[in-house]
C-alpha positions in Angstrom: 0.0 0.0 0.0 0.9 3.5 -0.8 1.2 6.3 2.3 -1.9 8.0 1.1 -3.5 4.3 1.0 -3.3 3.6 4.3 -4.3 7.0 5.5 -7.6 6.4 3.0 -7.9 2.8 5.0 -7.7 4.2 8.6 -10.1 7.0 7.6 -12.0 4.1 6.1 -12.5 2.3 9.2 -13.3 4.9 11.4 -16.1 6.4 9.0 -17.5 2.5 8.9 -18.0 3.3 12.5 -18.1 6.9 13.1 -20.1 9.0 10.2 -21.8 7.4 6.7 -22.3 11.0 5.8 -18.8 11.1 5.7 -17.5 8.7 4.4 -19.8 9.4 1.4 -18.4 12.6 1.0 -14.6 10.6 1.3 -15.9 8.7 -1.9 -17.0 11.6 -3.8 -14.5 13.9 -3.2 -11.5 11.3 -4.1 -13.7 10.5 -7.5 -11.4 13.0 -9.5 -7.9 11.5 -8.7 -7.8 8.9 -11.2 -3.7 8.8 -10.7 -4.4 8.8 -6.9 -2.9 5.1 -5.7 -4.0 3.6 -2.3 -1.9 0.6 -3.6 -0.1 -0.8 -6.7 -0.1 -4.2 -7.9 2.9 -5.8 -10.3 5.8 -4.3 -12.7 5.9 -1.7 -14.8 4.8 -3.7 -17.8 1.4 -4.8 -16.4 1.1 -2.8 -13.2 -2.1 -2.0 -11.4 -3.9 0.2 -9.0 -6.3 0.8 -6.4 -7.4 3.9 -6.9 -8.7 6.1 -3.4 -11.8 6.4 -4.5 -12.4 2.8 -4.7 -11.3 2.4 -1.0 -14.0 4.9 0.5 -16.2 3.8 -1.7 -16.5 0.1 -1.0 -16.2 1.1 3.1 -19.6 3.0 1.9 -21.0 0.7 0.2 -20.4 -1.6 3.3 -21.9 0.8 5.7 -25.0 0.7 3.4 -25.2 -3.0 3.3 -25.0 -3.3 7.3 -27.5 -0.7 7.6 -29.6 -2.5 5.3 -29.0 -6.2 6.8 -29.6 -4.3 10.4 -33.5 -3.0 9.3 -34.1 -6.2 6.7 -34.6 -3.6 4.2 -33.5 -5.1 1.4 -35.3 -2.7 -1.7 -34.4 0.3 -4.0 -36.4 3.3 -4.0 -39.1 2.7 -7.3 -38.0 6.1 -9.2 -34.9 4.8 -10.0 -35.3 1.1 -11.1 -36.1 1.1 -14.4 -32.3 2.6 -15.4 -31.0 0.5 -12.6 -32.3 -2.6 -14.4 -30.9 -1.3 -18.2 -27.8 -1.2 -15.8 -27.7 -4.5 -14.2 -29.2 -5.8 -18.0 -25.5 -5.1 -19.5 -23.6 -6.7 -16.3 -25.4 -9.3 -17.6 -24.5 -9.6 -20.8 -21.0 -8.9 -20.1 -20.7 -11.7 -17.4 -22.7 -14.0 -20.1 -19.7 -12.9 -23.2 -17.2 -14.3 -20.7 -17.9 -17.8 -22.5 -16.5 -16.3 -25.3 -12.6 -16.7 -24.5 -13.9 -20.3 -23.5 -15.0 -21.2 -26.6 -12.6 -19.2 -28.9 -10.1 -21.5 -26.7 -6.9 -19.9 -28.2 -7.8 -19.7 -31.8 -7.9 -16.2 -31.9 -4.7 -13.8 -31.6 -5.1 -10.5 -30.0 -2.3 -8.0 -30.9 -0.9 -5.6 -28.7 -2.1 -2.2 -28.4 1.1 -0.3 -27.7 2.0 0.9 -31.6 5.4 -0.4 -32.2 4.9 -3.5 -30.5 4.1 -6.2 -33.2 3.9 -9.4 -30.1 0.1 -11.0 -30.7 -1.1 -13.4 -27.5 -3.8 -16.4 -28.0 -7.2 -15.4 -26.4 -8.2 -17.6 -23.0 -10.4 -16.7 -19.9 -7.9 -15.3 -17.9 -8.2 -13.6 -13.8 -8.0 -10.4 -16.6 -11.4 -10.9 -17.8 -12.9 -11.1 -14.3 -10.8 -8.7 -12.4 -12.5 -6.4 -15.7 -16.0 -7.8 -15.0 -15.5 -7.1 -11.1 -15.1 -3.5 -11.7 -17.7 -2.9 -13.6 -20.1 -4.4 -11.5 -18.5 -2.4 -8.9 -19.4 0.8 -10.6 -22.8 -0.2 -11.5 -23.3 -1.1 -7.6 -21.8 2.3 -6.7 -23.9 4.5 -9.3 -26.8 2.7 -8.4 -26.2 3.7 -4.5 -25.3 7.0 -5.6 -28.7 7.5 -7.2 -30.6 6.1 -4.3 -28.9 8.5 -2.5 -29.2 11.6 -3.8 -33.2 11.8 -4.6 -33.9 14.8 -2.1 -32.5 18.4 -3.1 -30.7 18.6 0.1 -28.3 15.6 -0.5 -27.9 16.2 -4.2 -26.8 19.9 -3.1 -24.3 17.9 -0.7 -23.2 16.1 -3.5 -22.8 18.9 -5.7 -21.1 21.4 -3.2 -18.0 18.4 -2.1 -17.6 17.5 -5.9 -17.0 21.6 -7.1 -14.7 21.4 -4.1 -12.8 18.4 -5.5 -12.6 19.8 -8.6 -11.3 23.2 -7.6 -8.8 21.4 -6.1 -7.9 19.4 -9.0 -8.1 23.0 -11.0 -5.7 24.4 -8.4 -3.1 21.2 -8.4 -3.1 21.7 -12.2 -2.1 25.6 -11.8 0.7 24.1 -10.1 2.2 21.6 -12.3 1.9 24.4 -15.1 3.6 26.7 -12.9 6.2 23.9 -12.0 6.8 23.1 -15.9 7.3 26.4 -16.4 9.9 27.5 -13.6 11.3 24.2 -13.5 10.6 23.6 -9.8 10.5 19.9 -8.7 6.6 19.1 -9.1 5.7 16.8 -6.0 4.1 13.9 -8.1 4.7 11.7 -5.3 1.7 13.2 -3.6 -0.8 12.2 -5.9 0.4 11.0 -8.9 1.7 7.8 -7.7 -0.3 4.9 -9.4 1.7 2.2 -10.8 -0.6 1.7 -13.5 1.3 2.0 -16.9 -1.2 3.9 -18.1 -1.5 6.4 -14.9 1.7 8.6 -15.9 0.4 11.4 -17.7 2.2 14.1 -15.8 5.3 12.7 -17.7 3.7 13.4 -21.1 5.4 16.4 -23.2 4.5 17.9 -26.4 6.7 17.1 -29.4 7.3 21.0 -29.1 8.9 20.3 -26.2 6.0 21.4 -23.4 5.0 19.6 -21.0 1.3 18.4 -20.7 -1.2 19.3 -17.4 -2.7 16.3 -16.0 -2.6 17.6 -12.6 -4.4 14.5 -9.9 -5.6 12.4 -13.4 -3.9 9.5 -15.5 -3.4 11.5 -18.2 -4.6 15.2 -20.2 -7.7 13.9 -22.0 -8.9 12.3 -19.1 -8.0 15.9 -16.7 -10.4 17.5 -19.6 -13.4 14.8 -19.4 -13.4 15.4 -16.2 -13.7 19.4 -15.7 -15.5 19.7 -18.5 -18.5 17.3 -17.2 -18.3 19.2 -14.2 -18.5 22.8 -16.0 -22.2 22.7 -16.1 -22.7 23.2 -12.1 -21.5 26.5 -12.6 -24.1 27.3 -15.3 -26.7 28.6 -13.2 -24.8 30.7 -11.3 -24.3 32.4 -14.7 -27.8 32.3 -16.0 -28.7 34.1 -12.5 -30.9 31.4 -11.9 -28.9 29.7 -8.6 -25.8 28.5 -7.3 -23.7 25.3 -5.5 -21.3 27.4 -3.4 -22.2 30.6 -4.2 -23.2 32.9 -7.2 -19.5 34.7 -7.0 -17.7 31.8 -6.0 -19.4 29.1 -8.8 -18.4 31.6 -11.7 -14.6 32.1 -10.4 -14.7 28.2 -10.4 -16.0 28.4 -14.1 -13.0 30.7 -15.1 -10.6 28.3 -13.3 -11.9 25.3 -14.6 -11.9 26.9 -18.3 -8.4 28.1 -17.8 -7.0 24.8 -16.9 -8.8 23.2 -19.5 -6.2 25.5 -21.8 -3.4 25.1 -20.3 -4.0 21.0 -20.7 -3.1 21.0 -24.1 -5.6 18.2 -24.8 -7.8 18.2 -28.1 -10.0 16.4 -25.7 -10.6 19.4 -23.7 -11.3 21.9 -26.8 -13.9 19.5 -28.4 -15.5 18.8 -24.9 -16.0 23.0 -24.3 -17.4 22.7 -27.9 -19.3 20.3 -27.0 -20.6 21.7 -23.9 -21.4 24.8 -25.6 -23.3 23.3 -28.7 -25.3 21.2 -25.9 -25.7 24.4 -23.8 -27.3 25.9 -26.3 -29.9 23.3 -27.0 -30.6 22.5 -23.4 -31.4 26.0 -22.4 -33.7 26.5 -25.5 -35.5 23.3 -24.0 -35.8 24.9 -20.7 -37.3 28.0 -22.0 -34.6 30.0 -19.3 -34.1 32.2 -22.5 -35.4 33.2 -25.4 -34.2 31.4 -28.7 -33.5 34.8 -30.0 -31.3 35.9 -26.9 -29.5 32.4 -27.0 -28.9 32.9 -30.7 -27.3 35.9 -30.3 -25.0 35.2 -27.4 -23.9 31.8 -28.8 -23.1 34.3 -31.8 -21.4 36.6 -30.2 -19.5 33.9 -28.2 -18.3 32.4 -31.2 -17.6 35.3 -33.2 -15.4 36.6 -30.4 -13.4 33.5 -29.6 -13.0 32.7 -33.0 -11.5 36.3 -33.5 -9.1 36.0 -30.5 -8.0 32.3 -31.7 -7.0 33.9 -35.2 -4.9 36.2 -34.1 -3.4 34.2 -31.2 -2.6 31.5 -33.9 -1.1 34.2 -36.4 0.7 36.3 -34.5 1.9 34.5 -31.8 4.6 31.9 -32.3 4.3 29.7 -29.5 -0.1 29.7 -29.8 0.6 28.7 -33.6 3.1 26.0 -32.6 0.8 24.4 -30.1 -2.6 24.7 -32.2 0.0 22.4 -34.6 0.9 20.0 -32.4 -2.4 19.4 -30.4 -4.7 20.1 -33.3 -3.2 20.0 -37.0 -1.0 17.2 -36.3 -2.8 14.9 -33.9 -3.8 12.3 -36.5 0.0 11.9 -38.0 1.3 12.0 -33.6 2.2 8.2 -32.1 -1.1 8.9 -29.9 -2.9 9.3 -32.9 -2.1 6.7 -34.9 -1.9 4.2 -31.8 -5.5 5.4 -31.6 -6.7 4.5 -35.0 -5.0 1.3 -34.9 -6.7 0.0 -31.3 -9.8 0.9 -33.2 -9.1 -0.4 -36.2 -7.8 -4.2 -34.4 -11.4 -4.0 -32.3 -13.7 -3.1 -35.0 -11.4 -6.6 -36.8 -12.3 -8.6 -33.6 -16.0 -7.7 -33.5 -16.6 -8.6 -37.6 -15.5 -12.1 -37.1 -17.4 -12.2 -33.3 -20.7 -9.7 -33.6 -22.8 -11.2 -31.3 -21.3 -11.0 -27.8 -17.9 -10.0 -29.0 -14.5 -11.6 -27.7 -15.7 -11.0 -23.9 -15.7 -8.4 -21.2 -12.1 -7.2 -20.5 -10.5 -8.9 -23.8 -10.0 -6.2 -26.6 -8.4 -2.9 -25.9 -9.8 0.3 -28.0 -9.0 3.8 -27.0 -12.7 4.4 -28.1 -16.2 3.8 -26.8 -18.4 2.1 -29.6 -15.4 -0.1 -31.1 -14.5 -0.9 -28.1 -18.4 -1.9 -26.5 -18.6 -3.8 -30.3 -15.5 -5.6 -29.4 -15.8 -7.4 -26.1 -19.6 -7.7 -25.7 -21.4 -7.5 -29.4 -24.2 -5.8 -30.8 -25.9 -7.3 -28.1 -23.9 -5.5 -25.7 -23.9 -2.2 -27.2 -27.6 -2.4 -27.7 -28.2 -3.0 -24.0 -25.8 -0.4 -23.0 -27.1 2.4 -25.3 -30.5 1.6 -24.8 -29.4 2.3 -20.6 -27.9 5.6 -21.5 -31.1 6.6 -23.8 -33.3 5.6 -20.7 -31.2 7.2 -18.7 -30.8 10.8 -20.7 -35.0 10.6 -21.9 -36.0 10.5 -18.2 -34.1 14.0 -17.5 -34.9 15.6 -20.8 -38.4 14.9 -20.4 -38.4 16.6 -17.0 -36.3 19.2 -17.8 -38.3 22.1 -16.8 -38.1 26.2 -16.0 -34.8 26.1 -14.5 -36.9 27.4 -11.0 -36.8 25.0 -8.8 -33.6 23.3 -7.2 -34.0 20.2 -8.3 -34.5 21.1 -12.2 -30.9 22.9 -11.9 -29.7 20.5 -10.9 -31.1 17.8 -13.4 -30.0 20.5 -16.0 -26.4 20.8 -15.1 -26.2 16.7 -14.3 -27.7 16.1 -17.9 -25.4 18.4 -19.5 -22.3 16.8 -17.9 -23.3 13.6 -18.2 -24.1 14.1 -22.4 -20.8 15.8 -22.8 -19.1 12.7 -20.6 -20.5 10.3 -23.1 -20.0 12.1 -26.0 -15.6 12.3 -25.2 -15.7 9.2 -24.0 -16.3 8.1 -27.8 -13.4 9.4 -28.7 -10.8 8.5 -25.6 -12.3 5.2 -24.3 -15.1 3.8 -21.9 -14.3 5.2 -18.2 -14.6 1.5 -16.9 -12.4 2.3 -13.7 -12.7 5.9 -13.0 -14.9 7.2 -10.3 -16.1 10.3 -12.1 -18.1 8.3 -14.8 -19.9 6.1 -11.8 -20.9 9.2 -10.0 -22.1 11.4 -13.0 -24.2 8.7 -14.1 -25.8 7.8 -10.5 -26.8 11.6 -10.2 -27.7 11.8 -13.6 -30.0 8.7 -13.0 -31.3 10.6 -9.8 -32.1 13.9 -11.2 -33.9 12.3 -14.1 -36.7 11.6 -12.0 -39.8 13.5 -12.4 -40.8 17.4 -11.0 -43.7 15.6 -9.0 -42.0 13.5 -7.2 -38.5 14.3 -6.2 -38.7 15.5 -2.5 -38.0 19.4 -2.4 -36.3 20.1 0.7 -33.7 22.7 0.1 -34.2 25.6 2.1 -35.6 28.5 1.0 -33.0 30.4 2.5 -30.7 29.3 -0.7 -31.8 29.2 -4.1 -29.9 25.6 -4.9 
């Protein structure tokens, strides 16, 4: 275990006994730092984590289940089954594509992913496959708990209010490792940046113009951006005037932070994602009726027309802007990453023609995508299932969107928005199977998209969110 790990474990215990509110708030908080190790399994090669969040989050989810066992209560709160079930449907069908590597039995090769590495390795069930299938089932479980939880106004203003915090801080520890790249100052990755997982060392990555990439608590840029940007959308109302997490002031400084990091990231994923955002912005609010089509039209003009103007000259006249727009932008499809990209997608999307139905199995392809790799390692059959939980789970809160007026429709707003925009980058960088972030957005997406009627308003009307 890792020093931070055993300080998460102590913390652990003594929340089990001491304070489920707590601990809860451990989970959530810790759901940002992907590159946050409580403990490290194997070499460099094929090396593992634990990541914190996982820690506080299964001593949680066992102070739920003894609660539970302690009252025999033993059911889920109605509003939220029917996703639940979508949910548990595709656990299903990815446990049931396990048979897969049993009956392919070594007659299929699967190449490596890591371009420049021609070695190929037979296809058998393997602890891989299940040690796959165990965490997602254990993110199910815990978005699932984080919906039950979070069906009044007051908890999902909790919620909201810890994980702003978490990503301030995130926001902040990035400002430092750009300040760090830039002076040259020893940056202290030892603090949180110390998974062993080979994929968890993004703070190493540098530009081939020679500057160093922002990561800041994440595995790597893209994964930084996927998470700030789904998180972006909190801050919204504060800007629309029509309520706030921490406060009006303080919720549109977070905004500018959060944008500003996004920048400095260098990571195409973070520049589609706020194009993204604003393109579903847009939409959403002419849903809602907060604003007038015309009004939205113009500012989304304006917007445009300004940052568009300011890009242009940055990229013309300023050496180092035009350099970087090159190397993140312009020659991203020609980069290692790039290609390495194509070709994971391209080996999948290979896999799933000659296997369509339930794939290779959970756990057994490797695509730096979300549909080639869902095609992949559980079929059309699995894809099917698992769209058809995100459509469920996206229809519920578009339905209900309502007037932005009440607490809980700001916050199914700004939990919607994140959670398209999350889905929608995770096509392009990969399925956030073992990231906390993903697990939470969907639980409070999946609690928000329940109905006006029938969520329990219980904010205080002392505070408008």
């Amino acid at each position: 275990m890792t020093p931070i790990g055993y300080i998460a474990f102590l913390a652990g215990v003594a929340g089990l006994f001491l304070s489920q509110r707590w601990l809860y708030r451990s989970f959530v908080f810790w759901t940002l730092f992907s590159a946050t190790s409580a403990a490290n399994f194997g070499g460099d090669e094929n090396g593992s984590a634990l990541q914190v969040w996982m820690v506080f989050g299964s001593f949680w989810l066992l102070r739920l289940i003894l609660n539970r066992v302690s009252k025999l209560e033993f059911t889920i709160d109605g509003r939220i089954v029917g996703p639940c079930l979508w949910l548990i449907g595709f656990a299903g069908v990815a446990t049931i594509s396990l048979l897969m590597p049993l009956w392919i039995s070594g007659n299929l090769l699967i190449s490596s992913p890591v371009l420049g590495k021609d070695s190929s390795t037979p296809l058998y069930l393997t602890s891989h496959h299940f040690t796959q299938l165990l965490y997602l089932v254990f993110g199910i479980l815990i978005a699932t708990c984080v919906a039950h939880a979070n069906l009044s106004d007051e908890q999902r203003h909790d919620t909201e209010r810890v994980i702003l915090c978490s990503a301030l801080f995130v926001a902040a520890w990035g400002v430092l490792q750009f300040a760090c790249n830039l002076t040259g100052v020893h940056y202290p990755a030892f603090l949180f940046n110390n998974s062993g997982s080979v994929y968890g060392k993004g703070y190493l990555q540098t530009l081939d113009i020679g500057i160093n990439r922002v990561s800041s608590v994440t595995v790597e840029p893209s994964v930084l951006a996927q998470s700030l940007v789904a998180l972006l959308p909190l801050c919204l109302p504060a800007w629309l005037n029509r309520g706030s997490v921490l406060s009006r002031w303080m919720d549109r400084s977070a905004s500018i932070l959060l944008v500003a990091v996004l920048i400095l990231s260098t990571s195409s994923t973070a520049y589609l994602g706020l194009f993204l955002l604003g393109i579903s912005a847009v939409v959403m609010i002419i849903r809602t009726g907060a604003l007038s089509m015309q009004r939205v039209a113009g500012y989304a003009a304006a917007a445009l027309v300004g940052t568009g103007a300011v890009v242009a000259m940055a990229v013309t006249n300023v050496p180092v802007v035009s350099n970087l727009a090159n190397s993140v932008l312009l020659n991203k499809s020609s980069s290692g990453s790039g290609i390495e990209r194509l070709m994971t997608i391209g080996l999948a999307l290979g896999y799933f023609q000659q296997y369509p139905i339930l794939g290779i199995g959970w756990g057994s392809a490797t695509s730096h995508d979300l549909i080639a790799k869902l095609l992949s390692n559980v079929g059309i059959l699995g894809f099917a299932v698992f769209a058809g939980a995100m459509a469920v789970v996206m229809r519920a809160s578009w339905k209900n969107l309502g007037d932005l007026t009440t607490p809980s429709s700001l916050s199914r707003f700004a939990w919607l928005l994140g959670f398209a925009v999350f889905l929608l980058t995770s096509v392009l960088i990969g399925f956030p199977l073992v990231f906390g972030n993903f697990w939470l957005t969907l639980g409070m997406a999946v609690a928000t998209g329940c109905g006006e009627d029938i969520l329990a308003a219980t904010t205080p009307p002392a505070r408008s969110r």
